[in-house]
N, C-alpha and C positions, 0 to 999 in steps of 0.2 A: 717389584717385590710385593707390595702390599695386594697387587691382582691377583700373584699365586698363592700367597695367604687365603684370599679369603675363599676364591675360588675352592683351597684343598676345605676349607673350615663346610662349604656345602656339601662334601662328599664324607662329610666324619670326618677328614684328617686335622690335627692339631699341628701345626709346625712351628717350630720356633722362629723368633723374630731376627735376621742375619743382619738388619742394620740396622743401628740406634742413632740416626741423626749424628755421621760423622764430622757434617761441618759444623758442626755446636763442637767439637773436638777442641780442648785446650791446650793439649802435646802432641809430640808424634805416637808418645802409646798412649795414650785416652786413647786417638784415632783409629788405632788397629784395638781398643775396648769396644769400638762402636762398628768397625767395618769389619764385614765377612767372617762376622762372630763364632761361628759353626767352625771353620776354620782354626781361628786364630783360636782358640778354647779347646781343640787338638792338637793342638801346636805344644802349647800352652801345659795340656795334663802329659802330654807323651814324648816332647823333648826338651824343653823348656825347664821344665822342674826336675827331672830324673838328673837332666846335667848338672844343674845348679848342688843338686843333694851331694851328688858324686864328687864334685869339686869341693865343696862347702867338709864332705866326712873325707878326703883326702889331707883336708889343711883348713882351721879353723880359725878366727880371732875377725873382730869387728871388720877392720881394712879388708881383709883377705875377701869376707865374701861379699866387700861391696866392690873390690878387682873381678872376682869369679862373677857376680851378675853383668856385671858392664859386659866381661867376654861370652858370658852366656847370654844375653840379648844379642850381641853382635853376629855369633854364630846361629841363632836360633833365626834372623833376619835375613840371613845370608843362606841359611837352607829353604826357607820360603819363598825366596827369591827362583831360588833352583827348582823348585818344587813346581814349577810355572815350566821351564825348559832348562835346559845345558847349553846351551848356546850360548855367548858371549855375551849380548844383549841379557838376557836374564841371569846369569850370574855380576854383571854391573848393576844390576837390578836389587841383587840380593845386598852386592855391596853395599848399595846406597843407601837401602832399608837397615843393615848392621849397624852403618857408621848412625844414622839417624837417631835410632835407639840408644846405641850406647852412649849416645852426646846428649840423647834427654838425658837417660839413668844419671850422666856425671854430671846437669846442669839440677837435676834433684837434690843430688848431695852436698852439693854448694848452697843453693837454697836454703837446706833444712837447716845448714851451718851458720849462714847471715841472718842474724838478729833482725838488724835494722833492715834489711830489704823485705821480708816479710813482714815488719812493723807499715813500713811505707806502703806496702801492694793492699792492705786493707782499706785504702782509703776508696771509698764508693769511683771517683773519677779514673784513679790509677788502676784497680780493679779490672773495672770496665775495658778498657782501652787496651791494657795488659793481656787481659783476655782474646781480644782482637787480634791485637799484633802478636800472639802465640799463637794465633788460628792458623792466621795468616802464613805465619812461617811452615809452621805444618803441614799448610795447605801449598806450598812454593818449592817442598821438600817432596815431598809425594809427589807433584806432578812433576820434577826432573828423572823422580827417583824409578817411574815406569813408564819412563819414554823407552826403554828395552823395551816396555811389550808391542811399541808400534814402526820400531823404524828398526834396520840393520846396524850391524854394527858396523859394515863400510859405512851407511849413509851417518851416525853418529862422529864416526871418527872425522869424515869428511866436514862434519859442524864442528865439532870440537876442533880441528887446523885454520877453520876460519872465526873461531871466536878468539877476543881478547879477554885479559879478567874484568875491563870493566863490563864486555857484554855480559857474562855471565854474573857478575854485582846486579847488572839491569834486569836479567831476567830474574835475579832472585828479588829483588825492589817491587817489579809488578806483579810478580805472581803472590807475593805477600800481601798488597795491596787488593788486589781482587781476593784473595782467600779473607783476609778480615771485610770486604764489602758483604761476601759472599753467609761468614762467619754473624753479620751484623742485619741482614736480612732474613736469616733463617732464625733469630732469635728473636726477631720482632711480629715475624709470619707466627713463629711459635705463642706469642702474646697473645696477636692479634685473635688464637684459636681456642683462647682461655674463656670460657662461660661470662666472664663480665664485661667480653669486647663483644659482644653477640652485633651489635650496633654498626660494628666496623670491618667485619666480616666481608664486605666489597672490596675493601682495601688488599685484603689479603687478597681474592679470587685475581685483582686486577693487578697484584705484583706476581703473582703466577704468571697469568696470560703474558704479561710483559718478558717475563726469562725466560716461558717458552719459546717469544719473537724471536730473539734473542740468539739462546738456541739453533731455531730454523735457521735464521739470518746463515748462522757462523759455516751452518751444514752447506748451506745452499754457495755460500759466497767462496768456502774451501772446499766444496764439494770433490776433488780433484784430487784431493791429500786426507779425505778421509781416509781415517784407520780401521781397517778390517775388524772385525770383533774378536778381541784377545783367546775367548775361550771355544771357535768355533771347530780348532783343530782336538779338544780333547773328548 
């Protein structure tokens, strides 16, 4: 992204910035604040809000329009899901992304409700850590939540008959634990790029280079099950 940024910035064009460091993300919507912005920000002005108002001047009162947001995240998710194909795989797609959202929106309202749990999350150690394992989860939720875009839905169903719940407990365990490594790395690359580390600036090049191996490694070694490029049919 930042190639065809600058690339358009030599020929005069300006373009907006589409992603803001979504694994710095502390929910699943921070995440979609920071991913495929241009998107989600028409999403956002054209049916997002228009729903919310409509529901909101049909029936009014505190509770009501924090019920009408939960279902208007759920459905706004659930159409950007479909917005990708009608397939099966991407309306699971949409579902995964609805239910996501709307279980942040209801885990916000509990939050703003509990005194003492926001007394405790200030504390510099819990903060931190908090942070992480909310990355992380967001990061474990997203990657199940668009496995439609790479596999069928026979080949899903077929996974899904052979998992049990605690595989699926596992897969949500590690992919939370990489998403906070992931979440904890990209905030210290972020440090490490701040004018007073100028000194330590190899550190950063050299945790690159290493997640690019990384990377290669994963391509080269699954080479066989890589996933086509989601967006090569539109």
């Amino acid at each position: 992204m930042d190639i065809i940024l600058s690339i358009s910035n030599l020929f005069g064009f300006k373009l907006p910035e589409n992603f803001n460091k979504p694994f710095l993300a502390h929910s699943f919507l921070n995440f979609w604040d920071r991913w495929h912005i241009s998107l989600s920000s028409w999403i956002k002005d054209y049916l997002f809000t228009p729903l919310l108002k409509a529901l909101v001047y049909w029936k009014s009162g505190y509770w009501w329009i924090l019920l009408f947001g939960i279902i208007t995240y759920f459905i706004t998710f659930l159409i950007l899901g479909i917005w990708h194909g009608t397939t099966l795989p991407f309306i699971y797609c949409g579902i995964m992304l609805g239910a996501g959202a709307s279980i942040n929106k209801i885990s916000q309202v509990i939050w703003a409700n509990a005194v003492p749990l926001r007394a405790v999350s200030k504390l510099p150690l819990i903060s931190q850590g908090g942070a992480a394992i909310f990355s992380g989860l967001t990061f474990a939720h997203v990657a199940l939540a668009i496995a439609g875009f790479w596999f069928t839905w026979e080949q899903m169903i077929n996974q899904w008959n052979k998992a049990s719940i605690a595989d699926l407990v596992e897969v949500y365990v590690w992919a939370t634990i990489i998403g906070a490594l992931i979440h904890f790395m990209a905030r210290l690359l972020d440090k490490i790029s701040a004018p007073q580390f100028t000194s330590l600036r190899y550190i950063r090049e050299v945790s690159i280079a290493i997640n690019l191996y990384l990377i290669l490694f994963a391509v080269i070694e699954y080479r066989n099950i890589t996933p086509a490029f989601v967006y090569q049919g539109f």
